[in-house]
N, C-alpha and C positions, 0 to 999 in steps of 0.2 A: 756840077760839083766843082768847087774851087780847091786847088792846091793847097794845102796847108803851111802855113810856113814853119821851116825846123825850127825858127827860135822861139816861139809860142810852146813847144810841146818839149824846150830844155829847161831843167831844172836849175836856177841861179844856186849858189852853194850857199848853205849856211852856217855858222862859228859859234863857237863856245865862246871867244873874246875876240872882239876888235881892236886893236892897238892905232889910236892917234897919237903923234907924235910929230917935233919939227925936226929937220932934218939935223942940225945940230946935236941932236938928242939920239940918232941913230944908232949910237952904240949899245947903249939902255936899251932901247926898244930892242933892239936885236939881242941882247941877252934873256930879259926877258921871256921874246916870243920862240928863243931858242927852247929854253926851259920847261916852257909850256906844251911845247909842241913834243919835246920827247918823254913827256909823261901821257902822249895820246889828247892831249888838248888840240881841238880845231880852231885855228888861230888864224888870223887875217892879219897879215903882215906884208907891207906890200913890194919884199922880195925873196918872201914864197911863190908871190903869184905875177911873178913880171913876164911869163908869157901869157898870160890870162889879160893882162893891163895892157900890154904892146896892141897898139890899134884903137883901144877903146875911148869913145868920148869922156874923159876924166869926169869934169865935174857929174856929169851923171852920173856915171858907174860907180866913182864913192861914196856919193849922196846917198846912192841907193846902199852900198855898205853899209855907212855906221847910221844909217837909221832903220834898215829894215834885216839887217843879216846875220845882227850878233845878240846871241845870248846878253851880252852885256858888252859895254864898250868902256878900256882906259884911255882915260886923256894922260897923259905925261906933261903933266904943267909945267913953265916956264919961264922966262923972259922972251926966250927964243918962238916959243910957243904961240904966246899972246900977239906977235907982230908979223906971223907969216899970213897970206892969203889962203894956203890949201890947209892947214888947220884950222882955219876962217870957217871954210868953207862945211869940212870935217865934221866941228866941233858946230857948226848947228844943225846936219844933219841931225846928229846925237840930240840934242836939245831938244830939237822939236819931238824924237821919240821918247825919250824923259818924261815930255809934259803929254805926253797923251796915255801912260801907261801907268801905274799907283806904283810897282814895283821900280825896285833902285836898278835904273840901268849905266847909269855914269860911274864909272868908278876914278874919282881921279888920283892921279899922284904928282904929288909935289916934288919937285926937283930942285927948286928955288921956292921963295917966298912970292910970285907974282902972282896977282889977282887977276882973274880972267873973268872979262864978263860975261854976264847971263850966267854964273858960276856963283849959286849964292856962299857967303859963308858959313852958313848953316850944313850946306854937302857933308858929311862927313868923308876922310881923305886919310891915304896913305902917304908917309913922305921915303923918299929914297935915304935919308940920313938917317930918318928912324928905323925904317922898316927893312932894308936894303933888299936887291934885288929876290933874295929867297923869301924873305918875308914875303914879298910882294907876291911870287907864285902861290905860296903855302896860303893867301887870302885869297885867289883866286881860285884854288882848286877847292875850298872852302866854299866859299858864296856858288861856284857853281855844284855842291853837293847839297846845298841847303835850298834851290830854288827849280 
């Protein structure tokens, strides 16, 4: 009989909302996943979980986030957004579970007018000018009662 290994039999945690975003944009995000989180929202914000993150191979371990961890994932679109590497990286996580799933998993929001590809225009989007930050919760805690 072989030894088991602990990390087979730990359970990776799962979220009501994934938050991408560039670090530019940290403030936002951080209001937001404040918001969420103390309405009892399981939120992946990644400085809720920076001793969870400390050590971890990145690109894996977020890959595995926003494609396999969250109820739904927001992208916080940008200019900022569209030219970083790790919302690159992020944001096709996201994509690829998008396109494998019928139900709306992307939720973006506009902060700016940038287009971001593999982001059709067709998406339906929240913008922070319009919607501002409580709108934005009040959709969120919405979509995750209706799905």
């Amino acid at each position: 009989m072989q030894a088991r290994d602990n990390k087979d039999s730990v359970a990776l945690p799962h979220y009501d909302v994934v938050i991408s975003f560039a670090g530019e944009d940290r403030q936002i995000a951080n209001e937001i996943a404040q918001k969420l989180r103390k309405e009892g929202t399981l939120v992946f914000y990644d400085d809720f979980e920076r001793a969870t993150l400390w050590g971890q191979d990145l690109y894996q371990y977020l890959s595995d986030i926003y494609k396999n961890r969250g109820k739904f994932c927001i992208l916080l679109v940008s200019r900022h957004y569209a030219r970083k590497r790790w919302t690159k990286v992020e944001c096709r996580a996201a994509q690829a579970r998008a396109f494998l799933q019928d139900e709306p998993y992307l939720l973006p929001v506009r902060i700016d007018e940038t287009e971001l590809p593999g982001l059709l225009p067709t998406v339906g989007y929240l913008s922070l000018d319009g919607d501002g930050v409580d709108g934005i919760v009040t959709a969120v805690r919405m979509k995750l009662t209706s799905y």
